[in-house]
Kinemage of the C-alpha trace (Angstrom):
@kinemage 1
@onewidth
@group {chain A} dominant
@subgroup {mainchain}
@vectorlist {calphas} color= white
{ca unk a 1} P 106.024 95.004 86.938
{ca unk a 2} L 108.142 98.233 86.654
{ca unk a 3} L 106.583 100.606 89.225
{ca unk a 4} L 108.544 104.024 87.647
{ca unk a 5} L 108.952 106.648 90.913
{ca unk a 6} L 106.931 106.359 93.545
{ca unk a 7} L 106.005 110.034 94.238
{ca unk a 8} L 104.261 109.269 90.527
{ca unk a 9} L 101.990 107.168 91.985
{ca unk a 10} L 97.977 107.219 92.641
{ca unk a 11} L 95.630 106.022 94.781
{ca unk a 12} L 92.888 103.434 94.923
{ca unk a 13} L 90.082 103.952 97.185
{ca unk a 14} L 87.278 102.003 97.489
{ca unk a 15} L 84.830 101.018 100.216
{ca unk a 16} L 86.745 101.382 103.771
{ca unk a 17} L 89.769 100.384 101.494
{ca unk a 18} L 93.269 102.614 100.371
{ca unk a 19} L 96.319 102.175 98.822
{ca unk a 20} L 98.680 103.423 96.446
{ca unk a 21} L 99.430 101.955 92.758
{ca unk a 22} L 101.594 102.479 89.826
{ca unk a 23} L 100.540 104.868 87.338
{ca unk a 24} L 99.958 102.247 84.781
{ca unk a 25} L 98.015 100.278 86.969
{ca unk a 26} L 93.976 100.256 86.194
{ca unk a 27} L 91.400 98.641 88.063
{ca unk a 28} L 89.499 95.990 85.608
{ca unk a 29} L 87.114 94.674 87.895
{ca unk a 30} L 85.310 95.563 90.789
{ca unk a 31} L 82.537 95.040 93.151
{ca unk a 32} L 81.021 95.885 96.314
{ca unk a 33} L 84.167 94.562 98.374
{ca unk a 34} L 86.367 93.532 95.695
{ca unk a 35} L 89.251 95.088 93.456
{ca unk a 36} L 91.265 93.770 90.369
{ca unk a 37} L 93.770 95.882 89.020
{ca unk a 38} L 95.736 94.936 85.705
{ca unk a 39} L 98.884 96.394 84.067
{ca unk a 40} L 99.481 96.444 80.223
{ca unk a 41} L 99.923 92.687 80.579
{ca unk a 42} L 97.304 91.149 82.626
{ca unk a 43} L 96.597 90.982 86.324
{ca unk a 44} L 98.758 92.220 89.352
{ca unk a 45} L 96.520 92.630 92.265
{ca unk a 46} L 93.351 91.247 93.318
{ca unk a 47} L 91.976 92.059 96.720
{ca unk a 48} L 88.757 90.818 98.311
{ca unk a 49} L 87.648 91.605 101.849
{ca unk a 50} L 84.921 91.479 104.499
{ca unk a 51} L 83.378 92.705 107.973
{ca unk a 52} L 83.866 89.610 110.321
{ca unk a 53} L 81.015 88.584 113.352
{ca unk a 54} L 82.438 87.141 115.868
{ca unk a 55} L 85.332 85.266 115.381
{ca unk a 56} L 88.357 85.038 112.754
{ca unk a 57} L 89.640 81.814 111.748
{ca unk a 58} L 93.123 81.949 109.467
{ca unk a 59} L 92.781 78.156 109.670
{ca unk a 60} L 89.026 77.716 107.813
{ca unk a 61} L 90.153 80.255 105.357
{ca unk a 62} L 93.806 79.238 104.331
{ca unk a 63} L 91.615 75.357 103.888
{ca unk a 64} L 88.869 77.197 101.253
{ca unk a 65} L 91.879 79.105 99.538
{ca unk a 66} L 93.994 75.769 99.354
{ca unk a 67} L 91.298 74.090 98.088
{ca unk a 68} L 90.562 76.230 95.099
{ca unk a 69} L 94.111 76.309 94.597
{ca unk a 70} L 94.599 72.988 94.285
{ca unk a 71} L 91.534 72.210 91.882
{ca unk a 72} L 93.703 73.903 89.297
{ca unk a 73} L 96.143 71.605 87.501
{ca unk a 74} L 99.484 72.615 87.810
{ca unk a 75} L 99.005 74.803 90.363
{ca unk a 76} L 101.104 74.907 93.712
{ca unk a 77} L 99.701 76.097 97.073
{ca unk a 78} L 102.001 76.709 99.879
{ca unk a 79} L 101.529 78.385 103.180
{ca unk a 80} L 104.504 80.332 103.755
{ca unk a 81} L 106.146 82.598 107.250
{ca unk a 82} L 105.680 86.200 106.567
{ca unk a 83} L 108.311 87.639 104.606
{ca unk a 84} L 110.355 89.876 106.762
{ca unk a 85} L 110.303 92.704 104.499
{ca unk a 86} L 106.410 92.543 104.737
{ca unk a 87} L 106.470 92.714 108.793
{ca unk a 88} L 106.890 96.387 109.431
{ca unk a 89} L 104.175 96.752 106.692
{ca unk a 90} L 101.538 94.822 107.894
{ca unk a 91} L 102.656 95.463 111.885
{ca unk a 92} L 98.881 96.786 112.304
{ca unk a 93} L 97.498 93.231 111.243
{ca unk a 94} L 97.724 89.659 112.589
{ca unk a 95} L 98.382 87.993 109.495
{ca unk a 96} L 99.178 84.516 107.413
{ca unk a 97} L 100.959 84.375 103.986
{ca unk a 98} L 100.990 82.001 101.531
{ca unk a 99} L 102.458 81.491 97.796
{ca unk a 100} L 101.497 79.471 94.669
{ca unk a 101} L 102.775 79.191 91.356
{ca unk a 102} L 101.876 77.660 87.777
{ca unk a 103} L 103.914 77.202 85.182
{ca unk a 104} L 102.896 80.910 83.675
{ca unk a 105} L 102.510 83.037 86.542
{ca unk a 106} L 102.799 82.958 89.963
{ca unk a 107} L 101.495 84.726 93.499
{ca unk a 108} L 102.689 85.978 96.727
{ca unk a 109} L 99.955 87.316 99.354
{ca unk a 110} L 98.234 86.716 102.663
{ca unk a 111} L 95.510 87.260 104.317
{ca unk a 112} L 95.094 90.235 107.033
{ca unk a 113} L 92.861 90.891 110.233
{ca unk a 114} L 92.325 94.020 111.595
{ca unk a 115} L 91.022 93.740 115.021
{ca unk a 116} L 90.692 97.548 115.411
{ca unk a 117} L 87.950 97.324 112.600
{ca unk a 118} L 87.134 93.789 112.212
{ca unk a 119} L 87.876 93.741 109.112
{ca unk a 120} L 89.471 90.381 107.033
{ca unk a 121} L 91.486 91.220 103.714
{ca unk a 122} L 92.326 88.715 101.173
{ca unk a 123} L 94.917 90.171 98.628
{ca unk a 124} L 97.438 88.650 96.562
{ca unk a 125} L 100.149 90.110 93.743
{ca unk a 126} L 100.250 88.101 90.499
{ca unk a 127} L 104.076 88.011 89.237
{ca unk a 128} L 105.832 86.477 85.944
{ca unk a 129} L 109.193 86.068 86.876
{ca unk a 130} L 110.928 88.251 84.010
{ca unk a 131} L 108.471 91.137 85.795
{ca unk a 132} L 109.413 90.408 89.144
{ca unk a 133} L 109.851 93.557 91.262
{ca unk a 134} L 109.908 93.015 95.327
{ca unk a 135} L 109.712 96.542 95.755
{ca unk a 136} L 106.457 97.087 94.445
{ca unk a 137} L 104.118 94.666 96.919
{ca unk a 138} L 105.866 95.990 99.335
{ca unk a 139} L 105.502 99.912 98.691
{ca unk a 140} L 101.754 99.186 98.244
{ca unk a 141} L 101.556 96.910 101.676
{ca unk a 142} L 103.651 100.086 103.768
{ca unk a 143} L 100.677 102.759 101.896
{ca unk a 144} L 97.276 99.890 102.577
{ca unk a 145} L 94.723 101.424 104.923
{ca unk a 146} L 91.622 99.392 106.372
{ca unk a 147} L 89.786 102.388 107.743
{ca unk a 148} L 89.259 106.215 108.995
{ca unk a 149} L 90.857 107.886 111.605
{ca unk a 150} L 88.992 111.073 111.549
{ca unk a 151} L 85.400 109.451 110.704
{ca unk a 152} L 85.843 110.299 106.988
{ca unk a 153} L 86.327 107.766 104.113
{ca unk a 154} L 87.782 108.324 101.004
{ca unk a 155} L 87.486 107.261 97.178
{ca unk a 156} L 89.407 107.749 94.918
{ca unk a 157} L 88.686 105.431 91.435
{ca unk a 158} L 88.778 106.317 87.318
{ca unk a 159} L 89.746 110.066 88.788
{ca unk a 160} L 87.291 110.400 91.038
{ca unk a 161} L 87.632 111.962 94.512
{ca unk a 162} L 85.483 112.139 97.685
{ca unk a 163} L 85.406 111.901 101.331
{ca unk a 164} L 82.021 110.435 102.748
{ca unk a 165} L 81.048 110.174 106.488
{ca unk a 166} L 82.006 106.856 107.716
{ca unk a 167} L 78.753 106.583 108.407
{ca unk a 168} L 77.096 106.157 105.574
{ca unk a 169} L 77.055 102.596 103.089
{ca unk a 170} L 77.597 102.164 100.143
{ca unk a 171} L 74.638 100.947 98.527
{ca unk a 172} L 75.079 101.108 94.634
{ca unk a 173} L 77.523 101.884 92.529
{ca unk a 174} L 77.854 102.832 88.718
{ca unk a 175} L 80.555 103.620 86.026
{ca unk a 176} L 79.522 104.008 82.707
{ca unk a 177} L 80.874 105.940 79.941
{ca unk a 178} L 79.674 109.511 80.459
{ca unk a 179} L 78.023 108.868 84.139
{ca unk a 180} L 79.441 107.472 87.276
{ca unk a 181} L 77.078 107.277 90.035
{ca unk a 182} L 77.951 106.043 94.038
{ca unk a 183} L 74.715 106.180 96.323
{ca unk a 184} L 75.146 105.553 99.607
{ca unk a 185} L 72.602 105.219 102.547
{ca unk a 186} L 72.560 105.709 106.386
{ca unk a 187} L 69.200 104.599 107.969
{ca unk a 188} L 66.684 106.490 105.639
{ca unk a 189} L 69.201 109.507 104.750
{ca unk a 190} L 70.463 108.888 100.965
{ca unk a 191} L 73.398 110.773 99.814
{ca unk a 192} L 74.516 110.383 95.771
{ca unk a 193} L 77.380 111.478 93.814
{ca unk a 194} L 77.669 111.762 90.285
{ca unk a 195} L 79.826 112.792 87.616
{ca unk a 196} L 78.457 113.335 83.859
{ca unk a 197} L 80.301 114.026 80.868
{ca unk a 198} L 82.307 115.075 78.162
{ca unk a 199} L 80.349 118.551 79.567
{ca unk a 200} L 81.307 119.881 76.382
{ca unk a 201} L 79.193 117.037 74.285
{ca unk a 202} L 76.517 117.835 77.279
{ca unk a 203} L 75.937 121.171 77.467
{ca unk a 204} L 76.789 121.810 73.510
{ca unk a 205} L 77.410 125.448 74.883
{ca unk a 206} L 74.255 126.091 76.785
{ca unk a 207} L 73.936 126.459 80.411
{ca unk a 208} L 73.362 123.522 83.233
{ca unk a 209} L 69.542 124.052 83.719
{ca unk a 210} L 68.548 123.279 80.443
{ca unk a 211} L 70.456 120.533 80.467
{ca unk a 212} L 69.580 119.242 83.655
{ca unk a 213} L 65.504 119.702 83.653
{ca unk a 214} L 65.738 117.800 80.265
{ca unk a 215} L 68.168 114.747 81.417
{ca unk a 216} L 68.834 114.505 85.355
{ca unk a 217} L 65.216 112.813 85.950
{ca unk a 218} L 66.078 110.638 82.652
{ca unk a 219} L 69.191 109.416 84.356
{ca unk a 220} L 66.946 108.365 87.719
{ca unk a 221} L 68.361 111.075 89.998
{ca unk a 222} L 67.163 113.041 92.273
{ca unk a 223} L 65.435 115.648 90.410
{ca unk a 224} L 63.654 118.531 91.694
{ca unk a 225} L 61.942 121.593 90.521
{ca unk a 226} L 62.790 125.307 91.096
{ca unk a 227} L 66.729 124.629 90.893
{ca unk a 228} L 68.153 128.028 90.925
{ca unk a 229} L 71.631 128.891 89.001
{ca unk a 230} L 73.975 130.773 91.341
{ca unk a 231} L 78.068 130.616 91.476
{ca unk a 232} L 79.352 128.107 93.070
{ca unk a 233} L 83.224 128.992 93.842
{ca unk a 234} L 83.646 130.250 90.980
{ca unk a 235} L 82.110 127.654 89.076
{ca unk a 236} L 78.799 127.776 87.064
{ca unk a 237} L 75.856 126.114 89.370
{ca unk a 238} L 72.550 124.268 90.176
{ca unk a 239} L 70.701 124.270 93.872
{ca unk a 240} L 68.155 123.905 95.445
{ca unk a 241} L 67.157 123.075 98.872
{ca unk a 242} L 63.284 121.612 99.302
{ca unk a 243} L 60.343 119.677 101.806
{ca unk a 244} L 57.474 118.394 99.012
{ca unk a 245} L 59.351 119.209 95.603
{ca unk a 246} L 60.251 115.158 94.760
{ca unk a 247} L 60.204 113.086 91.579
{ca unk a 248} L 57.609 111.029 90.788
{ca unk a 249} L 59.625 107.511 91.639
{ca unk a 250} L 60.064 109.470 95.221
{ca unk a 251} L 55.893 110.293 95.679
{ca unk a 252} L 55.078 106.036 96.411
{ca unk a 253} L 57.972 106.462 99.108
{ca unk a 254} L 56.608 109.548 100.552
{ca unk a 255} L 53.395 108.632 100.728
{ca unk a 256} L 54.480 105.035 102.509
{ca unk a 257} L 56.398 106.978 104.969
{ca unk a 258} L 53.306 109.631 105.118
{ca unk a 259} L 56.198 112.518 104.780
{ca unk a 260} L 57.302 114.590 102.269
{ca unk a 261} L 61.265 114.138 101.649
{ca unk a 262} L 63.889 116.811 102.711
{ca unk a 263} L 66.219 117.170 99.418
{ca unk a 264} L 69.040 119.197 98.950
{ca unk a 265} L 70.820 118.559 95.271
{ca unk a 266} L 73.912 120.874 94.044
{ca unk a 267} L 75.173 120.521 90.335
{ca unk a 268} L 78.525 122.628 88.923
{ca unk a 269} L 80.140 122.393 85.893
{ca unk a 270} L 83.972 121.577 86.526
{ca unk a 271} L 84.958 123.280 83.519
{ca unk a 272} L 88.545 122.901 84.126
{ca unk a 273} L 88.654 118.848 83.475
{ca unk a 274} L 85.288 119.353 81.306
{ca unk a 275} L 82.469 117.591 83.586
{ca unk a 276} L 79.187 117.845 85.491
{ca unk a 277} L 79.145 117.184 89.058
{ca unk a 278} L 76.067 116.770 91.158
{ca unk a 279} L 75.743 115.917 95.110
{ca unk a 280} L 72.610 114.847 96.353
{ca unk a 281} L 70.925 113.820 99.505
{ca unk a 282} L 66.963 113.323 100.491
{ca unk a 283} L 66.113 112.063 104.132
{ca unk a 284} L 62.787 112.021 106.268
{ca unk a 285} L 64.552 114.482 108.394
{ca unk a 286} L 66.201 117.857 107.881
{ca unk a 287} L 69.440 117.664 106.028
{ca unk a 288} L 73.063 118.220 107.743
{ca unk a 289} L 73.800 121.078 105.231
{ca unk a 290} L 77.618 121.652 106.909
{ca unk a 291} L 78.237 118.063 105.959
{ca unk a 292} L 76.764 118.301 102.640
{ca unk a 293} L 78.896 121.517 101.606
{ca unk a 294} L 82.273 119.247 103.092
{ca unk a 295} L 81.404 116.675 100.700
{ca unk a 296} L 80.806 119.065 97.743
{ca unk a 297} L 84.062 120.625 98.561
{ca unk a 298} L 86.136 117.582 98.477
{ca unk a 299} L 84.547 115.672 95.383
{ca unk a 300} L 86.591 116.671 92.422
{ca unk a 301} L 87.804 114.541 89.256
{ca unk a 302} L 92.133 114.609 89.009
């Protein structure tokens, strides 16, 4: 577990979640609230967590956790004082640690509460001995964040980078090879990003409208007619702003809500690391376009 300098580092962002990783380290797994990130060897970090109603019991938990500890052979569960190293880290949480090991590997984590938030995190850093490094939990633990300050939320995942009102939920995600998608919903106001590419492989040296009339409604977006190609700092661009222009999977919804959609959908090509962006939102009610145009201009690819 060699973590190389710190200032090397990147960050992890995911779903009210933040931290920062080694370089090396990818994440292998993931779901709504729930990250795995390997190394070239296997697992380091798994972290699970949770909005909590009402109130937090370390007790019930540390019992489930011990209990599906235990059902493994070989494997040795111990509930442990938090390390002192780990204190000023995790000052902003009421926490409980624990350990286990197995004759190949063996963990060190805890489980936090944040009663600013309400939020309960399970995380825990799988170690072989000849890897060990104690610096490494512990840089991640000092750089772990729960939630915003300043209402916005960040992600940050396979070089992806936004900042989303807190407000809004994430509601479904995708990463496949040549389009990530992350659609997220606040009441009846839906707000997508997505990334496409190689651009090069897309566009095959023709412009974004082409390109977009012929596959964004293919790819289940929100497409729209009458996009219009402007510059968009500096950057080649699709936009269009509309009441009544929606996609045919849109039309059952209008007509259920008896109103025709506000949609507001900007595409650019990012040229400079060779991929399509798009940011769309469609609502019943007019669009916050000031808060649209902040999360155009912080959603980038590193």
């Amino acid at each position: 577990m060699d973590s190389g300098r710190s200032e090397s580092w990147k960050t992890v962002a995911w779903n009210g979640l933040s931290l920062r990783v080694p370089p090396q380290w990818e994440v292998s797994s993931l779901a709504t609230s729930y990250l795995q990130l390997n190394d070239e060897v296997g697992p380091v970090l798994e972290l699970k967590w949770q909005q909590i109603k009402g109130l937090f019991s370390f007790k019930t938990h540390l019992k489930k956790l011990s209990r599906l500890s235990t059902s493994s052979p070989g494997v040795d569960f111990q509930e442990i004082p938090l390390p002192h190293d780990w204190q000023q880290a995790l000052r902003n949480f009421e926490v409980q640690s624990f350990v286990w090991q197995s004759t190949e590997v063996s963990g060190k984590g805890a489980i936090l509460y944040c009663s600013e938030c309400q939020k309960a995190i399970f995380l825990q850093f799988y170690q072989k001995q000849r890897r060990d490094d104690s610096r490494i939990p512990l840089e991640i633990l000092h750089s772990l964040r729960d939630h915003s300050e300043d209402g916005m939320v960040p992600w940050a995942l396979f070089g992806l980078r936004a900042l989303i009102p807190q407000r809004f939920a994430l509601v479904r995600h995708r990463f496949h090879p040549g389009h990530y998608q992350l659609e997220f919903q606040h009441q009846k106001e839906h707000l997508h990003l997505n990334r496409w590419g190689p651009a090069d492989l897309l566009l095959k040296g023709g412009d974004l409208l082409p390109w977009f009339n012929k596959r964004g409604g293919e790819r289940n977006w929100c497409h729209v007619a009458n996009m219009r190609e402007y510059n968009y700092d500096g950057k080649p661009a699709l936009q269009v702003q509309s009441q009544g222009s929606i996609a045919i999977s849109s039309r059952l919804w209008a007509r259920m809500t008896r109103n025709l959609p506000h949609i507001w959908v900007r595409v650019w090509h990012l040229a400079s690391r060779n991929q399509v962006l798009g940011v769309a939102a469609r609502g019943c009610k007019p669009l916050n376009e000031q808060m649209l145009e902040e999360v155009c201009s912080n959603y980038d690819m590193v």
